[in-house]
N, C-alpha and C positions, 0 to 999 in steps of 0.2 A: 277285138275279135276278128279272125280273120274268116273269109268264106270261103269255099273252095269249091268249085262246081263237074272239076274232073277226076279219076282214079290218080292219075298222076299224081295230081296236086294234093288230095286230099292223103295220100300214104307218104308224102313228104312231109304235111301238114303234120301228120300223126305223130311218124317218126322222134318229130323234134319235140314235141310232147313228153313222148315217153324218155326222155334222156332224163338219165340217173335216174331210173325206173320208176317213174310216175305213174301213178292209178288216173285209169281213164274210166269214165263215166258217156256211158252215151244214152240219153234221149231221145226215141223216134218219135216223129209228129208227122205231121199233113199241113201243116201247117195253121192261118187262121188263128194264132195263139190268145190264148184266156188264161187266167189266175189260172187256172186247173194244169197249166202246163208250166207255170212259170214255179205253182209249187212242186215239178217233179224235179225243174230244175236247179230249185234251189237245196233238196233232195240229195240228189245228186252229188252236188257240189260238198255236202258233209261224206258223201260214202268216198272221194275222190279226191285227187289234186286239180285233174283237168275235168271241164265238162264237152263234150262234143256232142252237136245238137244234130238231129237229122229235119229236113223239111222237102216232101215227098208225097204230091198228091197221086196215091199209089194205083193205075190203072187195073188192076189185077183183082183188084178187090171191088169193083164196083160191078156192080151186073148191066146187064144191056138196058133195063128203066130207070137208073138209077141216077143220082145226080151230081159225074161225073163233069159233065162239063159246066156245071153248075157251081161247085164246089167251090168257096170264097179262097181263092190267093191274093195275099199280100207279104212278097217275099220283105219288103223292104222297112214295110212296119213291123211285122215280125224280127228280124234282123234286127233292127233297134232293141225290141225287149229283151230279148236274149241277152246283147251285148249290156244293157242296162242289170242284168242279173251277174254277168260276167262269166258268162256264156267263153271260153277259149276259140268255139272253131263251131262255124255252121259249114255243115254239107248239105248241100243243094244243089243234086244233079238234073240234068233232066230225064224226060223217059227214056230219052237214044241211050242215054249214059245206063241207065240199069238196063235197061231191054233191048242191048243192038239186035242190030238185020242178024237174023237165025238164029235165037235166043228161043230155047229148045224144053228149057227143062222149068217142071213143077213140085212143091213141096207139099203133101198132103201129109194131115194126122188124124187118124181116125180116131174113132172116142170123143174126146172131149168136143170134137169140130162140129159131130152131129148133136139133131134139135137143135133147139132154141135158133138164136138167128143161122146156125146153119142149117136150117132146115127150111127157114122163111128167106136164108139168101146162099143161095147154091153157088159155091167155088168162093164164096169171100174170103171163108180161112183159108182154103190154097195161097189165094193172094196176097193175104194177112202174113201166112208161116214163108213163102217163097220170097216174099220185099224182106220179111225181117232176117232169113238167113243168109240174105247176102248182105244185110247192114252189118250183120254182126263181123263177118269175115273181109269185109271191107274196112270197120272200123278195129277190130281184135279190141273189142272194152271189155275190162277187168270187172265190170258191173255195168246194167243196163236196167230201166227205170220205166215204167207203165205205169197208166191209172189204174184202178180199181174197177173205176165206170163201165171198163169195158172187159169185164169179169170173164167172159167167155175165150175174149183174145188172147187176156194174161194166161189162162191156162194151158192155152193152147200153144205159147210161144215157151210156154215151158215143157210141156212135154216134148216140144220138136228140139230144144236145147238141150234136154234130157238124152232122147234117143239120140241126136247126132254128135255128141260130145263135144259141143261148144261151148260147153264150160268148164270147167276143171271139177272132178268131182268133188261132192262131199260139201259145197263151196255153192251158198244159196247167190247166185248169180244174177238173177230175176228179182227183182224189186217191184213189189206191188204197193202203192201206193194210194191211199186211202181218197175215196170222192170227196173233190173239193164242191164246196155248192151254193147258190146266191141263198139271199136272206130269206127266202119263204122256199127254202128245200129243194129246189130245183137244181140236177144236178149241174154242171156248166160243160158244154158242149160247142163246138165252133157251130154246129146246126140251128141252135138256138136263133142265131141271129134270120133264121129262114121264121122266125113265128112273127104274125101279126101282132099289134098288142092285143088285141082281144084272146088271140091264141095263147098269149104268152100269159095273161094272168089265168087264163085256163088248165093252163098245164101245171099247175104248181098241185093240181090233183092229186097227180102221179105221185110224188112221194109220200105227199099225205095219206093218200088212197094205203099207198104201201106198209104205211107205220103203222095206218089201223088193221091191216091184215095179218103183219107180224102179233100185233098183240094180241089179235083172236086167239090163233095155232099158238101161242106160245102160254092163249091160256088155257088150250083146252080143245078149239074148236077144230070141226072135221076141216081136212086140209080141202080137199074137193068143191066143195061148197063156200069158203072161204074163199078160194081162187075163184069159183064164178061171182062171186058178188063183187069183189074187185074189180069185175074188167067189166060189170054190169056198172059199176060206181064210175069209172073213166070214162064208157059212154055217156050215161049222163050228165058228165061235167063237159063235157066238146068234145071228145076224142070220136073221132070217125071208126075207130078199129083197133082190135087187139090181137098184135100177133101170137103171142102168148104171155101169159103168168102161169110162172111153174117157181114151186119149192125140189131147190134141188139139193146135193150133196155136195157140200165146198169142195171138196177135193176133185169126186169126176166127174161132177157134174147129172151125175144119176140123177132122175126123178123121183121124187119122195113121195107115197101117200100117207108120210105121218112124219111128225116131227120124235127124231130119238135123240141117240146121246150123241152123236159124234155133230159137229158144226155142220148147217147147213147155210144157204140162201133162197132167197126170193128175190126172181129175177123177173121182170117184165120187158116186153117191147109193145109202144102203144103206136097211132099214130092219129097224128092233130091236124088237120089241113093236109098238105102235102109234107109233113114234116115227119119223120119217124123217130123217136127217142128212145133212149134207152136209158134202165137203172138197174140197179142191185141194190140187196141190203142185207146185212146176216144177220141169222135167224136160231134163235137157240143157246148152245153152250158159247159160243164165238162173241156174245153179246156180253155175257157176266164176265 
């Protein structure tokens, strides 16, 4: 696996990639990597010939309390796992490299961007949709790979792929890929490793908490009432606070106050200590 840390390097990197027109796969991360990354990029690796991995703890996306400078790097153990999956080519710039002196411009998407965490975190998806459309135009992949977990992001990175025609139409480009999760449901997160163990067997609430809520509403019960007894359920298990639990519409992300016929989800953000988590889970026809 080679790395690349500059533009130069990395569009010569690419280059030779794609000779004799090879499918390129790209991966963006933050790095920090866990199962949950290593299965997007093994993912990947069947949608493609090459895989090209990004690692990028993205300043744009973190708000002014947030914990930016906090955020676990380890370019070099990461680097290994990748190349242990067989990873072709990590990119890993720095901030100078995406954000030189006079670095001017922002990508916003309205709709899907607002509520839920963009409502609880102002400007993230700017930062989210602006890192991921210069990855894309930086790397030109033929397909590009996300979790699930972070349900709001993926839609979000697809509407901006959508409206900016950085994909070719008609040509499901975006790849969502399903939450990977430890043995008692939790879903896996580089954050994770910010919980104490007391926190950590605390939080395996959250999806449990989630599953019993899906099966209320799906068997019957009022959606409203249902969501407040949830995030009455995660405080009393340790969670210090609930940003929100909303049933929403898979697609825009609309807020439901009932379950109908087209797919939904139930999406939560709680937070445990200083720790903030997030899940998703579908809800409805998306299930059978």
């Amino acid at each position: 696996m080679q790395t690349v840390t500059t533009l130069d390097m990395l569009r010569t990197a690419v280059a030779k990639l794609r000779a004799d027109g090879a499918r390129i796969a790209l991966v963006p991360t933050m790095g920090a990597l866990h199962e949950g990354h290593m299965t997007l990029v093994r993912c990947a690796a069947a949608e493609a010939d090459h895989v090209v991995a990004s690692i990028f703890v993205n300043p744009k996306q973190f708000g002014p309390n947030e914990d930016l400078d906090a955020y676990p790097r380890q370019l070099a153990a990461d680097a290994a796992l990748l190349e242990s999956e067989g990873c072709a080519l990590l990119w890993a710039p720095a901030a100078a490299v995406m954000y030189p002196a006079g670095f001017a411009t922002n990508v916003s998407v309205t709709g899907v961007s607002e509520g839920l965490c963009g409502a609880a975190r102002p400007g993230h998806f700017d930062g989210v949709a602006t890192v991921v459309c210069k990855l894309f135009q930086q790397v030109q992949p033929d397909v590009a790979l996300f979790g699930e977990k972070d349900f709001q992001q993926l839609a979000v990175i697809r509407a901006m792929a959508r409206d900016l025609d950085l994909t070719r139409p008609h040509v499901d480009a975006i790849i969502g890929v399903p939450t990977v999760r430890e043995a008692d449901g939790l879903a896996m997160s580089s954050r994770n490793r910010y919980l104490s163990p007391d926190q950590r067997g605390a939080s395996a609430a959250l999806p449990h908490a989630m599953q019993a809520a899906i099966a209320r509403i799906e068997g019957g019960d009022e959606v409203a009432g249902t969501l407040a007894a949830l995030q009455a359920e995660l405080v009393a298990a340790g969670f210090a606070s609930v940003d929100y639990a909303a049933l929403a519409d898979s697609r825009s992300l609309a807020p439901l106050a009932m379950l109908g016929p087209d797919p939904a989800r139930l999406l939560v953000a709680a937070r445990i200590g200083g720790t903030r988590l997030i899940d998703n889970m579908a809800v409805g026809p998306a299930r059978r």
